[in-house]
Each structure stands twice: as structure tokens, then as C-alpha cells.
C-alpha positions as CSV (number, residue, x, y, z in Angstrom):
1,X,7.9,-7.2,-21.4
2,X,11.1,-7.1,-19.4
3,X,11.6,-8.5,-15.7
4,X,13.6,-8.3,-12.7
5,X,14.2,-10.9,-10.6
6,X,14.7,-9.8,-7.1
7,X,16.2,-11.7,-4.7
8,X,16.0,-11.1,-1.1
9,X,18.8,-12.6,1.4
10,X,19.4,-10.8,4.7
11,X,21.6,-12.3,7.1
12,X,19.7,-12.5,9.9
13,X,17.4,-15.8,10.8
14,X,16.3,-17.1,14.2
15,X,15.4,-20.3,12.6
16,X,18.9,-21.3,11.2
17,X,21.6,-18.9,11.6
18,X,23.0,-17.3,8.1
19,X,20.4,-19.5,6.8
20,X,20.3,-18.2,3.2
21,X,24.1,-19.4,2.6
22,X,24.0,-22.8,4.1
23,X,24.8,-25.7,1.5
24,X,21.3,-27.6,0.1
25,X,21.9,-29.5,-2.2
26,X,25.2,-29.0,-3.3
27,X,24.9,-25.1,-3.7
28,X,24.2,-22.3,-1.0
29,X,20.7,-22.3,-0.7
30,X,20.3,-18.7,-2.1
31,X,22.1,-19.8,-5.2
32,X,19.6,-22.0,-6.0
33,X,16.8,-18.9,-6.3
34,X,20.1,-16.9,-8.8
35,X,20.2,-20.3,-11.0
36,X,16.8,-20.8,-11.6
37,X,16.6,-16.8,-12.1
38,X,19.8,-17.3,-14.7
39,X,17.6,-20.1,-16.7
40,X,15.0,-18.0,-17.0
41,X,17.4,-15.7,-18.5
42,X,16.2,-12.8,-16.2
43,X,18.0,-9.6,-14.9
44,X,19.0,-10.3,-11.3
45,X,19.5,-8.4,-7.9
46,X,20.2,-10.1,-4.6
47,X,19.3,-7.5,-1.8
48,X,21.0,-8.0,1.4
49,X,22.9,-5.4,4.2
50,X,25.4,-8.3,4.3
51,X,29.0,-7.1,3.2
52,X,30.0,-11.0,3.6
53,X,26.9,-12.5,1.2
54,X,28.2,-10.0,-1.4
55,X,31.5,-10.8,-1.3
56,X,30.7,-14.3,-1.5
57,X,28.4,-13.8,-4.4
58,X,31.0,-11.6,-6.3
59,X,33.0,-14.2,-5.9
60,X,31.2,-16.8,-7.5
61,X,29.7,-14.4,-9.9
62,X,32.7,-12.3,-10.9
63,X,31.6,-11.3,-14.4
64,X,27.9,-10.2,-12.9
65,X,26.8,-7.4,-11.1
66,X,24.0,-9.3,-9.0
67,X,24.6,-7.2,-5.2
68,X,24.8,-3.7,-7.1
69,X,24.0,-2.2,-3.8
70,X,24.0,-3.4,-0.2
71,X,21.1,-2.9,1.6
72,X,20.8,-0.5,4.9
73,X,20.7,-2.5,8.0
74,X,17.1,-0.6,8.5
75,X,15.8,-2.7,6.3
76,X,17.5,-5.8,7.1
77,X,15.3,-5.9,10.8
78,X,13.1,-9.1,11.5
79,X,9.8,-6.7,11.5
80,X,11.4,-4.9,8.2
81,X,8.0,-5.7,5.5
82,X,9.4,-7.4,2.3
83,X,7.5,-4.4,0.1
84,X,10.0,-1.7,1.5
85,X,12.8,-4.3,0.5
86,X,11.5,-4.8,-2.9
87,X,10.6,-0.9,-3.2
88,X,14.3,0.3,-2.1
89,X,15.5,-2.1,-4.9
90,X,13.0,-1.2,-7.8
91,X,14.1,2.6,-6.6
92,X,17.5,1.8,-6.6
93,X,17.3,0.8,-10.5
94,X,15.2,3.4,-11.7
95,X,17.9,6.0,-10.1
96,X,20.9,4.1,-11.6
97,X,20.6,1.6,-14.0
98,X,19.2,2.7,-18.1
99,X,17.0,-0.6,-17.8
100,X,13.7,-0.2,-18.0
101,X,11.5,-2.6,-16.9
102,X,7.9,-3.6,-16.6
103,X,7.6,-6.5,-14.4
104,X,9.5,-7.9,-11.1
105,X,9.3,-11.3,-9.9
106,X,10.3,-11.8,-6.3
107,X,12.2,-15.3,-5.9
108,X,12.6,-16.3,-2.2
109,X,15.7,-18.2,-1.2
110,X,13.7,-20.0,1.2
111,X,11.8,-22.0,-1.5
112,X,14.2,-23.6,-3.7
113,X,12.0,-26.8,-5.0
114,X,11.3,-24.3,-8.0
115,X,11.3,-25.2,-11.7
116,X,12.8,-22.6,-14.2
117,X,9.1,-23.0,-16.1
118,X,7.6,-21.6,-12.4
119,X,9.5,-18.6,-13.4
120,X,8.7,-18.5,-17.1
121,X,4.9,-19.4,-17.4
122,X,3.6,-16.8,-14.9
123,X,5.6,-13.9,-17.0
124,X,4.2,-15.7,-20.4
125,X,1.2,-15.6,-18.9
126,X,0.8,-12.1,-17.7
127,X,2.7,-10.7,-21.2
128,X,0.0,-12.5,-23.3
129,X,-2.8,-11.2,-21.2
130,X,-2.4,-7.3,-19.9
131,X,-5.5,-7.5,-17.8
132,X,-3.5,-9.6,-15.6
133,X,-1.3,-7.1,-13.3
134,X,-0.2,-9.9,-10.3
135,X,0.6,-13.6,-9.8
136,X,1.4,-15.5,-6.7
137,X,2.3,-19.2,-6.1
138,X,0.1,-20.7,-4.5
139,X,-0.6,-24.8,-3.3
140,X,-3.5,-26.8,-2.4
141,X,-3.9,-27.1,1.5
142,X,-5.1,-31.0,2.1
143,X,-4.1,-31.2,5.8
144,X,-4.6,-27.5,6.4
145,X,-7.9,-27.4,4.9
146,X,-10.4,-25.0,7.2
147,X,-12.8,-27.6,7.4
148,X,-10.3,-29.9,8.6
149,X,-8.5,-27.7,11.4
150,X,-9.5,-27.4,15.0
151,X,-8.7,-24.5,17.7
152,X,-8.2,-25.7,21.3
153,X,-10.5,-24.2,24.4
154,X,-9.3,-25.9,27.9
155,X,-8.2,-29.1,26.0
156,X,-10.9,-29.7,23.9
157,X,-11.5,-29.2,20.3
158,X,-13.4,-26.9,18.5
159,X,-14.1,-26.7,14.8
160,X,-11.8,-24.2,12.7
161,X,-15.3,-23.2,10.6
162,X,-18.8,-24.2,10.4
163,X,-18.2,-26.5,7.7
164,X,-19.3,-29.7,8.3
165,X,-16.4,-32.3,8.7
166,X,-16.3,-33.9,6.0
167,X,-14.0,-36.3,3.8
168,X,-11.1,-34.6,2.6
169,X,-12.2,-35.6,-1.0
170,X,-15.4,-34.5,-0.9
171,X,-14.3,-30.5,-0.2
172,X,-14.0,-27.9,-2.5
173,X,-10.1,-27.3,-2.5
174,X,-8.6,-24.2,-0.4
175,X,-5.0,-22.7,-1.8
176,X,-2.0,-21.2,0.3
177,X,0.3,-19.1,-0.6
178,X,4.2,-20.0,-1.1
179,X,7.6,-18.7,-1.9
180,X,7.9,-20.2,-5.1
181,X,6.8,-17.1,-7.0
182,X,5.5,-13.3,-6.7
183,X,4.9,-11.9,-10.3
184,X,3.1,-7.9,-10.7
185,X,3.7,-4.9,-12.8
186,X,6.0,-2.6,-11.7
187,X,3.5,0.5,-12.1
188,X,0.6,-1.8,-9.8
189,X,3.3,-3.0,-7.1
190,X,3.8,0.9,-6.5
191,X,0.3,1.5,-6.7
192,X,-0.5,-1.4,-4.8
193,X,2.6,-2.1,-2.6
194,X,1.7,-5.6,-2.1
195,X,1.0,-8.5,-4.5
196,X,-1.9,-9.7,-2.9
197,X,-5.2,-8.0,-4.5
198,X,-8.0,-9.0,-5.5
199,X,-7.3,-8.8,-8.8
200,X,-4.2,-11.2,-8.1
201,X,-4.3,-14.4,-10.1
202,X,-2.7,-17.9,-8.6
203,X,-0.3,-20.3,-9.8
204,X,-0.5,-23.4,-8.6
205,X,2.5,-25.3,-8.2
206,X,2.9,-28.7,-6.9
207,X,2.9,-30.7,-3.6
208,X,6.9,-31.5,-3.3
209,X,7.4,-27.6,-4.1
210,X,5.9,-26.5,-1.0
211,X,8.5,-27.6,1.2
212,X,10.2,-24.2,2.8
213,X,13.6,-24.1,4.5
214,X,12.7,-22.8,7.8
215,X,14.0,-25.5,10.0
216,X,17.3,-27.5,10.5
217,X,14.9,-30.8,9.2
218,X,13.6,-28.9,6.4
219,X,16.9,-28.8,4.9
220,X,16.8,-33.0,5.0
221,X,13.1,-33.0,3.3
222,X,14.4,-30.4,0.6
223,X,17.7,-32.2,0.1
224,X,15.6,-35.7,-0.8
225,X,13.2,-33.7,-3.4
226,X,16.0,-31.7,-4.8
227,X,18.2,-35.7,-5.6
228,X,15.0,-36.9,-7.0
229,X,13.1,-34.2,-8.8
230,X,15.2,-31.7,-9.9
């Protein structure tokens, strides 16, 4: 079984500007996602419309091809949906690359807190079991548990669900999805054009790994895990 890592890095963010190239950690932050990728000795394409995020990457890659392509800006948009990026790429290498391959694993830059065995189990996984066809990272929500959450009318609260409020420890655990990892088959994903099925398994990744870089202070929280964990 053979898989592509894509990597997806526009250049626009509202968040933090050119967020995908500040420095976390000691690396640009999408270097972190081509790394892990690297470990995991994967086949890699970054996908962005920016000429300046290639250059840079050519630059530090010189002996790789990782930006084979740059990206039109129509798919670079903040409305643009990530299965129309990932579909231009996987077109892109069927029309000019001999590779063949079965798999693609979709490694957001925005989640950097991943371990190269987050990459490498959920591909063991679904190569040792072909009824699996899609994976998705996915963490236990303790504060953001329904029966825990609350909508506001006028002020006041009013219970998310009809659950009963109970101790966190007493309710049956409730999963959300991150960035870590998106693992299908090629042949469902163009079927499918999502990863999110019914017939998608999860992979559960750990607490500290749900931390996203959306935020200037997301950078300090990621920073702290990446000096102690990784």
C-alpha cells in the first residue's frame, strides 16, 4: 500500500498573517507537518498558490520536489473546501507523476503536536484490514462534552442536550475531530469526497495533541508541548 502525504499551506489566514511559515519551535510551522511526513518515509506534496512558500521550501529542500505545482489562487479563497484542494492535487499526480498510489493522508500544518507513529499506525492499520477505507484523528472532548455545554437565551442558560448534568466521570465519552490525521483510499475519497462517513474509523490521539495554531497564544501553548514532549 503506497501513500501520499498531502500537505496543505495557503498563504492566506485572518488569524495570524502567513501563519503557516511562522517559526514554532525552532522550524516554520509547516515544516513540522513535512518532517513528521519525511519519518514516516512518505511521498510528499505541499499545495499552496504561494510563489514565496515554494521558494522557501525549495530552498530548504533543494534535492526534493515537494511544491511540484503551485496551486491556482481559486483554490487558495477562505470559502475554497479542503476536498477540491486535496482533489486538484491527487489529479495533478495521476496526470504527471508514474506513481501510483492507493492511500493519501492529509497532514495539516495547523496541528504540529503529531508523533511520526500518528502517521504510521493509521496506514498499518488500514493496510492490514481492507474493510477499513477512512481514518480521522480524533480526541476525547472533557470540557466540551454535550452534556456539559450550555446555549444562552436573554442571559440565562439552557442545557446543550437533554442529558442530565452529570459528573464528567460518570458520562459516556464524546470524540472531536482534529488535524492530527485524515487517512482514506484514494478510489473512496473520489467516491466519497470527504473523509467523514459512516464507515470512517477514529484514531484517538492524545490530550496535549489537540492543541491547534489558530491564535497568536496558541503558538505559546504549542511551543511548551513541543520542548517537553517531542
Amino acid at each position: 500500500m503506497k501513500t501520499l502525504a498531502i500537505i496543505p499551506a495557503r498563504s492566506g489566514s485572518k488569524g495570524i498573517t502567513d501563519k503557516n511559515i511562522k517559526h514554532v519551535g525552532g522550524r516554520i510551522l509547516l515544516d513540522w507537518s513535512i518532517r513528521q511526513a519525511q519519518n514516516a518515509q512518505l511521498d510528499i506534496i505541499v499545495s499552496t498558490e504561494s510563489q514565496e512558500y515554494i521558494d522557501m521550501i525549495n530552498a530548504m529542500y533543494p534535492s526534493k520536489n515537494y511544491c511540484p505545482f503551485q496551486r491556482p489562487k481559486s483554490l487558495a479563497k477562505d470559502d475554497t473546501p479542503s476536498n477540491k484542494v486535496i482533489l486538484h492535487a491527487l489529479d495533478w499526480v495521476e496526470k504527471n507523476s508514474n506513481e501510483k498510489y492507493d492511500t493519501l493522508i492529509l497532514l495539516e500544518p495547523t496541528s504540529p503536536l503529531r508523533l511520526t507513529s500518528d502517521i504510521t499506525i493509521p496506514i498499518a492499520t488500514m493496510r492490514d484490514d481492507e474493510s477499513i477505507k477512512s481514518m480521522v484523528s480524533v480526541c476525547a472532548s472533557h470540557r466540551a462534552h454535550p452534556a456539559l455545554s450550555f446555549r444562552m437565551n436573554r442571559g440565562y442558560l439552557q442545557p446543550n442536550t437533554d442529558i442530565p448534568h452529570l459528573r464528567r466521570q460518570s458520562l459516556d465519552p464524546f470524540y472531536h475531530l482534529t488535524g492530527t490525521i485524515y487517512l482514506s483510499n484514494i478510489e473512496f475519497y473520489r467516491e466519497h469526497k470527504t473523509f467523514i462517513t459512516p464507515e470512517t474509523k477514529g484514531y484517538i490521539i492524545q490530550d496535549w495533541q489537540d492543541f491547534e495554531i489558530d491564535a497568536p497564544d496558541d503558538i505559546i501553548i504549542v511551543e511548551c508541548f513541543i520542548k517537553r514532549v517531542m
